[in-house]
C-alpha positions as CSV (number, residue, x, y, z in Angstrom):
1,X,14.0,-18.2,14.3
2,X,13.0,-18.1,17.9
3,X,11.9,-14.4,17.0
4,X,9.6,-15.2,13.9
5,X,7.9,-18.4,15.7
6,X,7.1,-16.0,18.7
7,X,5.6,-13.2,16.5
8,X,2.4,-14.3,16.5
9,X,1.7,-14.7,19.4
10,X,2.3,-11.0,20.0
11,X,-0.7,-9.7,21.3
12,X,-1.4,-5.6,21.5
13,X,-5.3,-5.7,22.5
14,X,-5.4,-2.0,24.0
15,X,-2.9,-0.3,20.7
16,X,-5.0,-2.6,17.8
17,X,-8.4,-1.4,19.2
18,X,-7.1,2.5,19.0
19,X,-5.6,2.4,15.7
20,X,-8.8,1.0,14.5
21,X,-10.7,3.9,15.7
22,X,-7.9,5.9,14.8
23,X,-7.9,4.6,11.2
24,X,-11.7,5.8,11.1
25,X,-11.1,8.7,12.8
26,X,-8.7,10.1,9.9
27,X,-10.6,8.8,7.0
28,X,-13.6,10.2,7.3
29,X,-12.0,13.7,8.2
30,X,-9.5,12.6,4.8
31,X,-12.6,11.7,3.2
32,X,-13.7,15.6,3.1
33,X,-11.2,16.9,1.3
34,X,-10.7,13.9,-1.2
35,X,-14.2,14.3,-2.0
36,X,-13.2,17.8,-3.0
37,X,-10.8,17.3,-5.0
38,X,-12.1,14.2,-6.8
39,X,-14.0,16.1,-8.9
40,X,-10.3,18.1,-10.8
41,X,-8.7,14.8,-10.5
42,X,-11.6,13.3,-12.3
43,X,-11.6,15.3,-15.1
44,X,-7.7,15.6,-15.6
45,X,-7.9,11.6,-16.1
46,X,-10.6,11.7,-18.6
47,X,-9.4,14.4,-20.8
48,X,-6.1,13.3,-20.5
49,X,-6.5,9.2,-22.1
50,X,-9.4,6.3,-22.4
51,X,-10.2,4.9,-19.8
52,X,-11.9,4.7,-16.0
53,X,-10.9,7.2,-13.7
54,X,-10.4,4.2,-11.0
55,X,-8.0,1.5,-10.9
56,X,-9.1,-1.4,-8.5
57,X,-6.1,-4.3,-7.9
58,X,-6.3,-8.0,-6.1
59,X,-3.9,-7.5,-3.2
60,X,-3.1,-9.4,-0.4
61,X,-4.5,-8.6,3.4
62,X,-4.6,-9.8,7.1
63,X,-4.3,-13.1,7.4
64,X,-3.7,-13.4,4.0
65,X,-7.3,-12.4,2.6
66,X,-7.6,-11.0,-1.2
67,X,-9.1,-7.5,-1.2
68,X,-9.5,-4.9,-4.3
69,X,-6.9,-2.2,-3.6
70,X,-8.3,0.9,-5.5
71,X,-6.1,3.5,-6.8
72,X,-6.5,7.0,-9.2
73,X,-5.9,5.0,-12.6
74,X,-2.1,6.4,-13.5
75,X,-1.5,4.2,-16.6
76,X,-2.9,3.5,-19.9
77,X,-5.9,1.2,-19.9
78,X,-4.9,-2.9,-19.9
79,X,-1.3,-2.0,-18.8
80,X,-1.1,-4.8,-16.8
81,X,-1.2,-6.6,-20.0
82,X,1.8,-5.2,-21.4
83,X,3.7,-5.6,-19.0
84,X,6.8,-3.3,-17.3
85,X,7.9,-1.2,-19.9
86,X,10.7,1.2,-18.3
87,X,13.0,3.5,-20.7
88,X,16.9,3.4,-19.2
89,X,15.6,6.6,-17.2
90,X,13.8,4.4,-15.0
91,X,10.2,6.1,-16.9
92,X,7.7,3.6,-16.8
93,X,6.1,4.4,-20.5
94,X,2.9,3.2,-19.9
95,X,2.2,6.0,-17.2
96,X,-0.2,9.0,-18.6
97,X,1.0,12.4,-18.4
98,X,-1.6,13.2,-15.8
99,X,-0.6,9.6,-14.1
100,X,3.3,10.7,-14.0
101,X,1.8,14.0,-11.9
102,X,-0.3,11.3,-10.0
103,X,2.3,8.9,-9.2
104,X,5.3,11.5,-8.1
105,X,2.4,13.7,-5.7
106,X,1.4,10.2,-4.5
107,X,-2.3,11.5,-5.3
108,X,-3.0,8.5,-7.2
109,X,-3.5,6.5,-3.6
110,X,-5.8,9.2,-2.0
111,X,-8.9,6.6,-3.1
112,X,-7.3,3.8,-0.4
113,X,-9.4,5.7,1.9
114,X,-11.8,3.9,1.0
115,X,-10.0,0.3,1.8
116,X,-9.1,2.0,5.3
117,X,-13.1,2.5,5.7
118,X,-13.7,-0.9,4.5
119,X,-11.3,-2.1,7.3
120,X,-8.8,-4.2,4.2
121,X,-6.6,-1.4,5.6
122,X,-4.6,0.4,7.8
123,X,-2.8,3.9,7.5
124,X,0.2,2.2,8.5
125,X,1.5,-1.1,8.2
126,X,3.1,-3.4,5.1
127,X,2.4,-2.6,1.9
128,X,-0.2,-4.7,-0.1
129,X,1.3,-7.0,-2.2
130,X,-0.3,-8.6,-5.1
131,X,-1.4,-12.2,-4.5
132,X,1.3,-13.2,-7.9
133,X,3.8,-11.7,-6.1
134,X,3.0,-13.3,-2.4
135,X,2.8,-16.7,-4.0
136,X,6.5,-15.9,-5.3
137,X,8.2,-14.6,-2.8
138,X,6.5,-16.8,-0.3
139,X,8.7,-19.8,-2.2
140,X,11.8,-17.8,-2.0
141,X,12.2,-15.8,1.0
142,X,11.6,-17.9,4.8
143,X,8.9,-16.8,7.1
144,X,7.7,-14.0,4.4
145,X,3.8,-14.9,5.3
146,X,4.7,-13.7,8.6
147,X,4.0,-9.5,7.2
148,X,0.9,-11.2,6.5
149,X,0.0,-10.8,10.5
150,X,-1.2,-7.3,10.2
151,X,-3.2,-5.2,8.3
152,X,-1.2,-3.5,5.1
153,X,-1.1,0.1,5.5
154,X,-1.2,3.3,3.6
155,X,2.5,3.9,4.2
156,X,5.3,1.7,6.7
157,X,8.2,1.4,8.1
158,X,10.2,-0.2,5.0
159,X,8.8,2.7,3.1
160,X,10.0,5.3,4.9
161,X,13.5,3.6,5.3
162,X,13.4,2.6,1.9
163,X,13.8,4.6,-1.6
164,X,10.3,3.9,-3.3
165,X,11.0,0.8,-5.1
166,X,10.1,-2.7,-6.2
167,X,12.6,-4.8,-6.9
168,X,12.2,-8.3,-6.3
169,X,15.9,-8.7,-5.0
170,X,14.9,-6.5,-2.1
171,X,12.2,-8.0,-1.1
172,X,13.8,-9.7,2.1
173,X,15.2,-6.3,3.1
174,X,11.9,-4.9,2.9
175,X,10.0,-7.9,4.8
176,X,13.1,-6.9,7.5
177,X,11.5,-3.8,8.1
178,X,8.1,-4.9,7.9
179,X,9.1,-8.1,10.5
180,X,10.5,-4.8,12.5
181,X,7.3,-3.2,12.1
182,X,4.9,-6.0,13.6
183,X,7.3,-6.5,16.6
184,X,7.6,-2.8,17.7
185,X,4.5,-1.6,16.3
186,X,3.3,1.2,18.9
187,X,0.9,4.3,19.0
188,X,4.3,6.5,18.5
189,X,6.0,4.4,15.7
190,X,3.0,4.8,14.2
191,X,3.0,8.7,14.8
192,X,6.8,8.9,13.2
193,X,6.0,6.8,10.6
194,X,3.0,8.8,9.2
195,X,5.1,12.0,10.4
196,X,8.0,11.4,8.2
C-alpha cells in the first residue's frame, strides 16, 4: 500500500522528456517504411473482405483520457458486435484470412504510429485498455487506475513477461507488471523491453 500511495508522486523529469523525443524520433523514421508498405497491406485487406482497411478503437490513456487506438482492420466488419467467437483451438473466427497473417506478424499495429505522433502513446508502456474494460476491472482489482499514470505503449513489460493474452482472471497479474513498470521505468528497461 505504502508502495502504490507513493507512486505518483514519482517524478522522472530528465527520462519522460527523452522518451518523448525518443518516441518522435522512431516514428517518423518507422513512419518511412510503414508508408511503404501500406500500400500491399492495403490491398490484401480489400481484396481479401468488405470493409475499411482501418480499425480505430476508444481506449484508455494518461491520466485516464479516451483516445482512438487505430489498428490494420484484422476482423470482419461489425465484429465487435458479435462478440468473441473462439473455436476450441483458441481461433478467433471472426479474424480474416489476411487478419490471421496480420494479427500473428503483429503488422496489424504498425498504424499506432500514428497515436505515438499524436502523443496518446508511447512505444513502451501499459497496454491500452478499452474504457468497458477499465470501468470493470477498476471495480474488481485495488489500485488498477494506478497503470493509468503513464502513457500506454506500443509493447510493455507485462507483455514481454506474459504469453499474449487477455483473460480477465489475469488482469491483476498483468497490472503487477505494469505497477513494476511505472516504478522502475528507465531509459534501459525501456531498451530491453523494445529489444526482447
Amino acid at each position: 500500500v505504502w508502495f502504490l500511495e507513493n507512486l505518483i508522486g514519482i517524478k522522472k523529469q530528465f527520462y519522460e522528456f527523452f522518451k518523448k523525443i525518443t518516441d518522435v524520433v522512431l516514428a517518423i523514421i518507422l513512419a518511412l517504411p510503414a508508408l511503404a508498405t501500406f500500400p500491399l497491406i492495403a490491398l490484401a485487406i480489400k481484396l481479401d473482405s468488405e470493409g475499411p482497411v482501418f480499425f480505430k478503437q476508444p481506449r484508455v490513456g494518461r491520466t485516464g483520457k479516451i483516445f482512438k487506438l487505430w489498428k490494420y482492420r484484422s476482423m470482419i466488419e461489425n465484429a465487435e458486435y458479435i462478440g468473441g467467437l473462439k473455436s476450441m483451438e483458441g481461433y478467433d473466427v471472426r479474424l480474416t484470412r489476411v487478419g490471421a497473417i496480420l494479427r500473428k506478424t503483429y503488422l496489424d499495429e504498425i498504424p499506432q504510429i500514428i497515436n505515438v505522433m499524436l502523443g496518446e502513446m508511447s512505444f513502451v508502456g501499459p497496454r491500452p485498455e478499452r474504457p468497458e474494460y477499465v470501468n470493470e476491472l477498476k471495480e474488481q482489482i485495488p489500485f488498477y487506475e494506478m497503470r493509468l499514470l503513464v502513457s500506454p505503449g506500443l509493447t510493455g513489460w507485462a507483455q514481454i513477461n506474459m504469453e499474449n493474452r487477455a483473460y480477465a482472471n489475469e488482469a491483476s497479474k498483468k497490472l503487477r507488471y505494469d505497477l513494476y513498470y511505472i516504478k522502475h521505468r528507465s531509459v534501459w528497461l525501456d531498451i530491453k523491453i523494445i529489444l526482447k
